[in-house]
DRENLO-434633 format. One line per 8 residues: number of its first residue (from 1); for each residue x, y, z of N, C-alpha, C. Coordinates in nm, 3 decimals. Layout:
// DRENLO-434633
NUM> X,Y,Z,X,Y,Z,X,Y,Z | ...
// end
This chain:
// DRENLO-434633
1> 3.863,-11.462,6.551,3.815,-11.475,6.416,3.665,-11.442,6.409 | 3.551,-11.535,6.536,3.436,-11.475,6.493,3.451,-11.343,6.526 | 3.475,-11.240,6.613,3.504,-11.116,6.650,3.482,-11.042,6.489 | 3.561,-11.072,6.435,3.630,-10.997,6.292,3.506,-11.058,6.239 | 3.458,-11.166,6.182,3.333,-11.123,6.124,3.181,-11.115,6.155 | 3.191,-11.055,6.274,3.078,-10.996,6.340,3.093,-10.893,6.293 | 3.215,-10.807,6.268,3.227,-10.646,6.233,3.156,-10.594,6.140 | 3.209,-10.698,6.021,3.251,-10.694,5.904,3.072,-10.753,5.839
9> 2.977,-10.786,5.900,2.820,-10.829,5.896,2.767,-10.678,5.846 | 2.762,-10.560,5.928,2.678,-10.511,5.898,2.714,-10.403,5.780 | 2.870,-10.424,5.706,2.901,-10.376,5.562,2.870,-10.376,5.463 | 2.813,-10.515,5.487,2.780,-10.622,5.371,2.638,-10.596,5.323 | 2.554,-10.618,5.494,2.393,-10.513,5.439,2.427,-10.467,5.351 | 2.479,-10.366,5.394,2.496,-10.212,5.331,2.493,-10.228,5.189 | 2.590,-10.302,5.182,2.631,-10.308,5.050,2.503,-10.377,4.928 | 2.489,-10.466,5.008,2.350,-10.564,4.965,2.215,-10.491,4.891
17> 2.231,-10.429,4.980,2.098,-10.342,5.015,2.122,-10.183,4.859 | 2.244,-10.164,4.826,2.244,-10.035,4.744,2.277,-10.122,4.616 | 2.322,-10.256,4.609,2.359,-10.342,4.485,2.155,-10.328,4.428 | 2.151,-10.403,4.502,1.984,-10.422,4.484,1.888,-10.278,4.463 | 1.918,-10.146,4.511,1.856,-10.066,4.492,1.886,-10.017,4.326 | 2.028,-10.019,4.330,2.092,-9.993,4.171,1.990,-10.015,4.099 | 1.964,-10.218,4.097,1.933,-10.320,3.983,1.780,-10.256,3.965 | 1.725,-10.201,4.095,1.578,-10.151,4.057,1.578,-10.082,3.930
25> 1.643,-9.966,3.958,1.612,-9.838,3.922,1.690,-9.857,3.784 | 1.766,-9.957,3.795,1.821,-9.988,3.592,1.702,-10.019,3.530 | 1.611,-10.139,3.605,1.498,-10.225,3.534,1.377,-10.113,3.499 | 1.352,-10.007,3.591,1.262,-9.929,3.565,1.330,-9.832,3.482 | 1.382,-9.818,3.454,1.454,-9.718,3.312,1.462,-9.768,3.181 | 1.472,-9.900,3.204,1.491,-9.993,3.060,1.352,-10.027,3.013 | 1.222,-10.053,3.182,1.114,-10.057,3.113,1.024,-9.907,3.029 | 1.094,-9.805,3.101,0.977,-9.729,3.028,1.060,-9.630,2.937
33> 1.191,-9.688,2.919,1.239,-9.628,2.745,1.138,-9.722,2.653 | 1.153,-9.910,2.692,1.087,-9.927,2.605,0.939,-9.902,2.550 | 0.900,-9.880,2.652,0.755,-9.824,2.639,0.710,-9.679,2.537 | 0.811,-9.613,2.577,0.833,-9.473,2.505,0.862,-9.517,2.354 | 0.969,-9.612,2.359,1.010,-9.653,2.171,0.878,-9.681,2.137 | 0.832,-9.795,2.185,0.688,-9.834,2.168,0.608,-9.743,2.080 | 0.533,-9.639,2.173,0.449,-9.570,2.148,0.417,-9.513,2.003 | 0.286,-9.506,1.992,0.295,-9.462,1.809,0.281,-9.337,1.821
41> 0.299,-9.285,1.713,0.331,-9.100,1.707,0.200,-9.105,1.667 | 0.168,-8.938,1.700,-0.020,-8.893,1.679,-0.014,-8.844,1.529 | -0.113,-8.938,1.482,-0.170,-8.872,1.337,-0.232,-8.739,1.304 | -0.168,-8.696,1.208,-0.308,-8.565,1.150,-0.308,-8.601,1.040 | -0.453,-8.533,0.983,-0.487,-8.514,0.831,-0.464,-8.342,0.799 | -0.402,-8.372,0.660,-0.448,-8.243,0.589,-0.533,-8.221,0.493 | -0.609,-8.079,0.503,-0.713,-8.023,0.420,-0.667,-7.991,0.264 | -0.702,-7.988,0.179,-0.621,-7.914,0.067,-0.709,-7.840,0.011
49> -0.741,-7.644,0.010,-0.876,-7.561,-0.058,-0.801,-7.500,-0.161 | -0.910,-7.483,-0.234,-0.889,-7.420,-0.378,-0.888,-7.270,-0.360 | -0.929,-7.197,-0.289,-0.897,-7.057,-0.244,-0.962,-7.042,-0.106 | -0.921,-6.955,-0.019,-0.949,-6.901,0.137,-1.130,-6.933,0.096 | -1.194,-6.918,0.244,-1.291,-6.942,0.278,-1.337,-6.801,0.312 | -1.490,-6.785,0.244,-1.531,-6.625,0.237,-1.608,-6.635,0.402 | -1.618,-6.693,0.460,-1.739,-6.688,0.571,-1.645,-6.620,0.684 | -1.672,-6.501,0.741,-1.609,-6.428,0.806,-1.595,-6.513,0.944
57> -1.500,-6.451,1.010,-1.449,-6.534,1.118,-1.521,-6.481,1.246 | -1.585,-6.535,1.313,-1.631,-6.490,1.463,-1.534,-6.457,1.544 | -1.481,-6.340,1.619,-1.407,-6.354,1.744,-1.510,-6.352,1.861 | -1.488,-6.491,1.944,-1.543,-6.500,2.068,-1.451,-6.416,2.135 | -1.537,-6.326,2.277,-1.464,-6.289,2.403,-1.446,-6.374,2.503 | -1.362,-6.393,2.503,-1.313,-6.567,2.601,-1.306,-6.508,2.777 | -1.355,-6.558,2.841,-1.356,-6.429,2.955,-1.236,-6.464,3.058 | -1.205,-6.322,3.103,-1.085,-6.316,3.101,-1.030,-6.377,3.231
65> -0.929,-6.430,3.270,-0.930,-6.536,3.414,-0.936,-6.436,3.560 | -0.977,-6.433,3.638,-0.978,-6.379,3.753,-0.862,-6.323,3.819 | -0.744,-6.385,3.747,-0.594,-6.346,3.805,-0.588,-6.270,3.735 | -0.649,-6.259,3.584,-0.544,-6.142,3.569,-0.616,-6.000,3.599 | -0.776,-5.999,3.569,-0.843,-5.868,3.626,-0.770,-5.839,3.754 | -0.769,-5.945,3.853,-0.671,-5.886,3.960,-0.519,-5.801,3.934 | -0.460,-5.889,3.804,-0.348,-5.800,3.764,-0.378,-5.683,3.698 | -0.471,-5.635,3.641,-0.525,-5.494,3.579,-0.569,-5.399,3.723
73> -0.644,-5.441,3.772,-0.664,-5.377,3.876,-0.581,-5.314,3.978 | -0.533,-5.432,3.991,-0.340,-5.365,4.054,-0.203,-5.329,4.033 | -0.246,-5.336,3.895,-0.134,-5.255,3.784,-0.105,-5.122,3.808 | 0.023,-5.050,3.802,0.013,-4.936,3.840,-0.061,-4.885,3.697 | -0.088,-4.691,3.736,-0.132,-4.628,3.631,-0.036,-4.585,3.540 | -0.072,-4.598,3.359,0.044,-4.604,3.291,0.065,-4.442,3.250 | 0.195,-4.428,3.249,0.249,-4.287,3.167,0.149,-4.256,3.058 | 0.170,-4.112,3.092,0.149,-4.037,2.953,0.182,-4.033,2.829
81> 0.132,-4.087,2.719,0.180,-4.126,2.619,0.223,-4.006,2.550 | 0.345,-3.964,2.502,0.360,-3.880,2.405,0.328,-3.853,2.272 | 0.273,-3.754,2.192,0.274,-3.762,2.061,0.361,-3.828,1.997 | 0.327,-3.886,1.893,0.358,-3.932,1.780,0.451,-3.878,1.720 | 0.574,-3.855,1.711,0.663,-3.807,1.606,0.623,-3.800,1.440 | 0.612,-3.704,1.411,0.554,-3.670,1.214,0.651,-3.793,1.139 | 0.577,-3.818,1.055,0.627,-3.935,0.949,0.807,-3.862,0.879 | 0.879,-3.963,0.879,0.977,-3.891,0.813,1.012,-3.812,0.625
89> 1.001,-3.750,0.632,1.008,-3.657,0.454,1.108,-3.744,0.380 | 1.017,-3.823,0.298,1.077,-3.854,0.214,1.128,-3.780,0.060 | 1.272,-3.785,-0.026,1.313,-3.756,-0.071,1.209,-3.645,-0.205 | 1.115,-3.809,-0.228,1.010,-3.722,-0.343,0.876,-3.627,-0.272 | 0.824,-3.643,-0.118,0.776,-3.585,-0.073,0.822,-3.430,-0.056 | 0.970,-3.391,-0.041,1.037,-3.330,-0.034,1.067,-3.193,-0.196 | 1.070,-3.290,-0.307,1.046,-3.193,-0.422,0.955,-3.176,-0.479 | 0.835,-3.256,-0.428,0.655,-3.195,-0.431,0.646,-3.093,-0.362
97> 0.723,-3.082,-0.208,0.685,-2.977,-0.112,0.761,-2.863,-0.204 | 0.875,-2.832,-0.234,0.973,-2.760,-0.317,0.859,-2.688,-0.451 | 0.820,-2.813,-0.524,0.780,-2.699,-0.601,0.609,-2.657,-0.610 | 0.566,-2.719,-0.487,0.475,-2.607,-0.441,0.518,-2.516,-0.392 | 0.588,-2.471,-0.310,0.660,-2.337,-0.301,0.660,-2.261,-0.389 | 0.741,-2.324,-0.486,0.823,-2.259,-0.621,0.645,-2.182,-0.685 | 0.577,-2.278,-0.703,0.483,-2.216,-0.798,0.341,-2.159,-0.733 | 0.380,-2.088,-0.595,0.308,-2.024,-0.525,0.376,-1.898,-0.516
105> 0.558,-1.861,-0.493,0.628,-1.785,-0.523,0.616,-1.694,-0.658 | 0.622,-1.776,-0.752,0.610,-1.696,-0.880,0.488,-1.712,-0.954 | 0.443,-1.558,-0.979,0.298,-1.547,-1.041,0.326,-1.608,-1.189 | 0.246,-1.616,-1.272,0.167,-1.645,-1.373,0.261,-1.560,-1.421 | 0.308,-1.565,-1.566,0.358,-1.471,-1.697,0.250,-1.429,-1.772 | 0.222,-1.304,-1.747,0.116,-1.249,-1.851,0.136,-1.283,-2.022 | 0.045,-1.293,-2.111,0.050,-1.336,-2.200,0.088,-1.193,-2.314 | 0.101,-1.248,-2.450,0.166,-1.160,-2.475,0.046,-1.018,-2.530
113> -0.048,-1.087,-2.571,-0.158,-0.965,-2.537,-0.151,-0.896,-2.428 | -0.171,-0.972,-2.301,-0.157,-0.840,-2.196,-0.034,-0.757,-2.165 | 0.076,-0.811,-2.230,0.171,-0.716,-2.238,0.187,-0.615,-2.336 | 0.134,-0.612,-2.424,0.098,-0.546,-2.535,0.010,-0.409,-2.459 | -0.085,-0.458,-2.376,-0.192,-0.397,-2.368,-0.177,-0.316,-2.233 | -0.082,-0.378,-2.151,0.003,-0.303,-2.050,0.082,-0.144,-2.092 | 0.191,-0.239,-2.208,0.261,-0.071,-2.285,0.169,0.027,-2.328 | 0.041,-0.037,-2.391,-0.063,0.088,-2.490,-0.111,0.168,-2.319
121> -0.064,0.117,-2.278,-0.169,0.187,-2.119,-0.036,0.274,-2.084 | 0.087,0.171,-2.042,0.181,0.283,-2.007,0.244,0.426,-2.100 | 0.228,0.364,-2.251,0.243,0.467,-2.334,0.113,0.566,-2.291 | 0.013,0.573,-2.329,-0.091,0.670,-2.321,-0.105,0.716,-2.198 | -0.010,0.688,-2.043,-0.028,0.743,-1.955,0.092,0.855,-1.925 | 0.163,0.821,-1.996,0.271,0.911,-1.988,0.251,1.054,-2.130 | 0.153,0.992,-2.218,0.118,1.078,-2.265,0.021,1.224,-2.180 | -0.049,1.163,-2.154,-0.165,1.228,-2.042,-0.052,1.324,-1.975
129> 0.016,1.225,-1.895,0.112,1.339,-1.796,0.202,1.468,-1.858 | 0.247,1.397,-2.016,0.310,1.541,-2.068,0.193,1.638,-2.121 | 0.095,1.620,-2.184,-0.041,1.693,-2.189,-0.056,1.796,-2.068 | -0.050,1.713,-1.983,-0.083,1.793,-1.854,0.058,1.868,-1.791 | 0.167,1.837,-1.840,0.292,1.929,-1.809,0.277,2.023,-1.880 | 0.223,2.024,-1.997,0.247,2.144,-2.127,0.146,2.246,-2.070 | -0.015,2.188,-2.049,-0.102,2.258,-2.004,-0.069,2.382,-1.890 | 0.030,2.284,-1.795,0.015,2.339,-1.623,0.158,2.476,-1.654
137> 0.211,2.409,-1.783,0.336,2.527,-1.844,0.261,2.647,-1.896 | 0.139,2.615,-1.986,0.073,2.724,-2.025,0.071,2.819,-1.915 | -0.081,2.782,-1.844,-0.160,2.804,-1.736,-0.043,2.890,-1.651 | 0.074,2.838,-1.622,0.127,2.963,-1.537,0.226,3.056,-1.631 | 0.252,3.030,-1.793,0.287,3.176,-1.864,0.166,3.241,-1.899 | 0.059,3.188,-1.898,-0.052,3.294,-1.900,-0.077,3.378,-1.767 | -0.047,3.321,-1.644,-0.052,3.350,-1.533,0.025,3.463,-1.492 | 0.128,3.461,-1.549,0.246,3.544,-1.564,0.238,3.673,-1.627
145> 0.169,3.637,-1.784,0.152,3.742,-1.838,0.050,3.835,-1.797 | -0.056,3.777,-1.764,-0.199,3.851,-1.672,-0.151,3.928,-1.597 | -0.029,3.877,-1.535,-0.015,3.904,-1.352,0.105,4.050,-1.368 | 0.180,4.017,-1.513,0.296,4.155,-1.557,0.228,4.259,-1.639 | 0.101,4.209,-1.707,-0.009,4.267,-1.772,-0.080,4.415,-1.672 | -0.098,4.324,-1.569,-0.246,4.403,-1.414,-0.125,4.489,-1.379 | 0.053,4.483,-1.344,0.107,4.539,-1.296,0.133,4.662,-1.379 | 0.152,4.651,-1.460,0.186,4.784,-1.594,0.085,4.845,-1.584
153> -0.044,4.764,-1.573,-0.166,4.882,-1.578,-0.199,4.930,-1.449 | -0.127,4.911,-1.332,-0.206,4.911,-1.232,-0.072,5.068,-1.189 | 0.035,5.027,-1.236,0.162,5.137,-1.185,0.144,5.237,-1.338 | 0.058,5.277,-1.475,0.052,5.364,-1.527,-0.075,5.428,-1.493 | -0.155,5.381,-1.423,-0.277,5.456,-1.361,-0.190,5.523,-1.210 | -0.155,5.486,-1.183,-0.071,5.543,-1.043,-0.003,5.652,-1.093 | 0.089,5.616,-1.205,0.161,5.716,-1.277,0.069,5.870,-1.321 | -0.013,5.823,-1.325,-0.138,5.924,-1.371,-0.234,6.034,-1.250
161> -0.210,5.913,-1.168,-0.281,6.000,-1.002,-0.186,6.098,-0.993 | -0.093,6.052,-0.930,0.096,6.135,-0.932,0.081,6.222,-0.975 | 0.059,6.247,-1.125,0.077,6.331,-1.207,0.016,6.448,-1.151 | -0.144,6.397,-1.200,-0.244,6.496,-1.144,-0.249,6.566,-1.024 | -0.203,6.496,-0.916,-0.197,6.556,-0.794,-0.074,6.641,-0.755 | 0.028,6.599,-0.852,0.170,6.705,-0.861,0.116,6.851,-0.949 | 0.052,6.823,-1.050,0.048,6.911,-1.111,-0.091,7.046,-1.010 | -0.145,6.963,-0.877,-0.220,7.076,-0.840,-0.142,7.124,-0.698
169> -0.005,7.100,-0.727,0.072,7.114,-0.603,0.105,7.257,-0.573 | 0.066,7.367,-0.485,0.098,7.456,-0.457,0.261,7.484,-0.420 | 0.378,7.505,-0.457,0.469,7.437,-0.428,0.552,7.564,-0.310 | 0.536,7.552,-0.184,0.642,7.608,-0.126,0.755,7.657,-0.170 | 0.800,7.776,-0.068,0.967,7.761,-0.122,1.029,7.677,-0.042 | 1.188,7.685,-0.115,1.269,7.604,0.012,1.253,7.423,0.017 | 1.170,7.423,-0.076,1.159,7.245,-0.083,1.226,7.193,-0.149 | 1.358,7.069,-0.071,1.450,6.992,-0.150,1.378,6.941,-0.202
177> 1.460,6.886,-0.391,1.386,6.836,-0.473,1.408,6.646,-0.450 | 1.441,6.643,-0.335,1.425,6.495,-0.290,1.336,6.467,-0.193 | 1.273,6.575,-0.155,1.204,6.530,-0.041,1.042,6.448,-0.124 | 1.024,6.389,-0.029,0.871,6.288,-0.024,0.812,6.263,0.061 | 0.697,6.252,0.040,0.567,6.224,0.153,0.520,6.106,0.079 | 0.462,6.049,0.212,0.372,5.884,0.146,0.250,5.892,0.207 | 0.129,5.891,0.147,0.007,5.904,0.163,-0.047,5.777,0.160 | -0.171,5.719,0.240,-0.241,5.611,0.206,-0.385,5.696,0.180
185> -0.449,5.649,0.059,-0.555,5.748,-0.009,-0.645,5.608,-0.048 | -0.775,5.648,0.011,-0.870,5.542,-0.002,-0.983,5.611,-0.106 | -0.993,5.544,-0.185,-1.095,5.606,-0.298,-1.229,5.548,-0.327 | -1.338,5.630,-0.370,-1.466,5.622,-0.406,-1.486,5.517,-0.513 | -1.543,5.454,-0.546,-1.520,5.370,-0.725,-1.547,5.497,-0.843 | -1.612,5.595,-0.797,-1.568,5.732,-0.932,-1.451,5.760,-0.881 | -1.362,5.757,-0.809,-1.229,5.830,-0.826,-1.256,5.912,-0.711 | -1.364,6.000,-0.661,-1.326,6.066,-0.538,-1.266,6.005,-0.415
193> -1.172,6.121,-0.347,-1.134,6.099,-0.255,-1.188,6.058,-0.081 | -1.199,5.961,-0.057,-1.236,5.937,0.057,-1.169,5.981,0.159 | -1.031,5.949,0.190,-0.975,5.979,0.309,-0.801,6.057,0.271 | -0.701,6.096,0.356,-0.575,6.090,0.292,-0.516,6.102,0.389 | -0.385,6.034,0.423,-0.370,5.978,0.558,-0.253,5.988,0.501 | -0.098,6.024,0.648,0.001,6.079,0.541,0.086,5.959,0.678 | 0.149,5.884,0.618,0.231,5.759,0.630,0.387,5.837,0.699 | 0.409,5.874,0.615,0.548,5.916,0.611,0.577,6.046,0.575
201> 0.621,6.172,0.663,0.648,6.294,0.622,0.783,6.315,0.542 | 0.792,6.430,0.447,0.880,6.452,0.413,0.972,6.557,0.504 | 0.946,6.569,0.605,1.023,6.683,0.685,1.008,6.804,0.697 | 0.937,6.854,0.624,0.873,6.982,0.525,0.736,7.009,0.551 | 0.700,7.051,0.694,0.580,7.051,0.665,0.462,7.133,0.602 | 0.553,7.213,0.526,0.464,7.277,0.462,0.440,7.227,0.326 | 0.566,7.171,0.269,0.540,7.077,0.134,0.438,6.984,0.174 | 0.448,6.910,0.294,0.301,6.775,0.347,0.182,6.832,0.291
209> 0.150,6.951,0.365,0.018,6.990,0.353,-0.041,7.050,0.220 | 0.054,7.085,0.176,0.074,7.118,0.013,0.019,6.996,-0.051 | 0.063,6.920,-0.047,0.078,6.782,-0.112,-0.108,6.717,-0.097 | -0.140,6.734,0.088,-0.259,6.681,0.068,-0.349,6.774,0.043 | -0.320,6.901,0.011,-0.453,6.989,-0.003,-0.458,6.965,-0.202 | -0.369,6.915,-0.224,-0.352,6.880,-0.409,-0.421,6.747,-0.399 | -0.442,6.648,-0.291,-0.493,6.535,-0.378,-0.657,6.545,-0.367 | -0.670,6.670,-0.287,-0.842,6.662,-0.278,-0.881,6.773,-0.367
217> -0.794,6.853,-0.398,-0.820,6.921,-0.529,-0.835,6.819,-0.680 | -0.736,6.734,-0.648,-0.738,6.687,-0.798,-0.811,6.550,-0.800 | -0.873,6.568,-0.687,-1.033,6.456,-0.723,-1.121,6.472,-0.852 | -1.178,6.391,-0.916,-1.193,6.274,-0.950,-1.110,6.198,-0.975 | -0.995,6.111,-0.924,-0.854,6.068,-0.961,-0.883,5.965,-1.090 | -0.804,5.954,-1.172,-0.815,5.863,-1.235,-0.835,5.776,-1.255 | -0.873,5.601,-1.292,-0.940,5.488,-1.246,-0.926,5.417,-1.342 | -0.907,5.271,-1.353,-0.883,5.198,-1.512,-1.070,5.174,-1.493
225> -1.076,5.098,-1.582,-1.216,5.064,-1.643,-1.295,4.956,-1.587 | -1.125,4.863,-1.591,-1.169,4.727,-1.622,-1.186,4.677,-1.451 | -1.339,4.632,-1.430,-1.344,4.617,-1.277,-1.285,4.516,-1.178 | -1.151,4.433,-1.202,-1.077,4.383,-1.149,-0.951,4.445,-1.143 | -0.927,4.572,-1.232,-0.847,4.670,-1.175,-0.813,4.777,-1.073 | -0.983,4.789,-1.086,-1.072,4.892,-1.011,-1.018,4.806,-0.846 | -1.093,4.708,-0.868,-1.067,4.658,-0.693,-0.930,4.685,-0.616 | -0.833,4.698,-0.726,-0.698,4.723,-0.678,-0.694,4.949,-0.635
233> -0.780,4.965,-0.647,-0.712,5.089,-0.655,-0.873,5.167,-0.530 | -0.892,5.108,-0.441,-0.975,5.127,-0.321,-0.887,5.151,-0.226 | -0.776,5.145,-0.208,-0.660,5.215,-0.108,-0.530,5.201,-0.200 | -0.511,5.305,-0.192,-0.346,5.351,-0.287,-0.271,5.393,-0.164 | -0.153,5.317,-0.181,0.004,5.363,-0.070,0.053,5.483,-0.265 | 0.072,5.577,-0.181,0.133,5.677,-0.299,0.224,5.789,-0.282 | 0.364,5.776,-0.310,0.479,5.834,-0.305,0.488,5.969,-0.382 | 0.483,6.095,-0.284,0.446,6.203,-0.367,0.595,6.297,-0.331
241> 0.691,6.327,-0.470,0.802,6.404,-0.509,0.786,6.556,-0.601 | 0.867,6.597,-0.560,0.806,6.764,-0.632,0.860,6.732,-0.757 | 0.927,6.640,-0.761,0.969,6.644,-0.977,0.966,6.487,-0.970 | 0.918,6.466,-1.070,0.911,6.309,-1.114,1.052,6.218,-1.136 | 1.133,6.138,-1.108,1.204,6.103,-1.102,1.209,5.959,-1.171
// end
């Protein structure tokens, strides 16, 4: 029997010993809830202003703690910041931009004076131009007529050399009445003969020589008057036939 509760002694410590640790740790929980109920809550006052206060506000530079300059310092280096993306276009920004366009696109409407004053210009310029069609129509039937005028006079004075120089034609026998010689005959401004130079034979050479011993006979050749005719007749090409044809 004592055996058995000799065993059974050092349980009981045990037990003793954690009953009692419990009862502490209840009493110190119960004392300092109550302490906590206890306690009075912290007062404030409030201000009440009739509008903000004009006296500008000081910012102190509070200096900065030593840890963190250490954290700046050993911060890595930061990215490259990218531009800014453009503000987004709003709807009415959008038909301001529109009709600036629009009224940079299309000019001004002239008024109705200057349209008025546009036609009196385009009328009177198209006048000018038919003025000057009618004129430039003259200018070359006068041109025309001058130019069929100088030719009539220039081929009945020729008609007239011809003549004269046929009529001092010694005439061979035996000469077909088709044959021709072509002379180039350069003349004096009286009509004498300068040179006579025979282009083209008629085959005949005795009619040839016939022919040029008549045009230096029948020097003084004929000549118009008028001295822009004259200039034409300082070398004659001249087709000489035993009958006029």
């Amino acid at each position: 029997m004592s055996r058995a509760l000799h065993y059974q002694e050092p349980k009981r410590v045990a037990a003793g010993m954690l009953a009692m640790t419990v009862h502490v740790v209840f009493l110190l929980l119960l004392m300092f809830g109550v302490r906590w109920q206890n306690r009075a809550p912290d007062s404030f006052a409030v201000e009440l202003w009739q509008s903000l206060p004009m006296d500008e506000v000081v910012v102190t530079n509070e200096p900065v703690p030593a840890t963190a300059s250490k954290q700046e310092t050993t911060s890595p280096p930061k990215q490259e910041e990218l531009p800014a993306s453009p503000p987004p276009v709003t709807p009415q920004a959008e038909i301001e931009l529109r009709d600036k366009k629009a009224t940079k696109k299309t000019p001004p409407q002239p008024s109705a004076r200057e349209l008025r004053r546009r036609r009196q210009a385009e009328a009177q310029r198209l006048l000018e131009e038919q003025a000057e069609q009618r004129q430039a129509a003259e200018q070359a039937r006068v041109r025309d007529e001058v130019r069929a005028a100088t030719a009539a006079e220039v081929g009945r004075y020729q008609d007239m050399i011809r003549g004269k120089i046929r009529h001092n034609i010694v005439m061979p026998p035996d000469v077909s009445p088709n044959a021709e010689v072509i002379f180039k005959v350069t003349l004096l401004p009286g009509g004498s003969v300068l040179d006579a130079v025979i282009l083209k034979g008629s085959g005949n050479p005795a009619y040839d020589e016939a022919t040029e011993r008549a045009i230096y006979k029948a020097q003084p050749l004929p000549l118009p008057t008028d001295p822009l005719l004259k200039k034409q007749f300082r070398e004659l090409r001249l087709t000489i036939r035993p009958e006029e044809k």
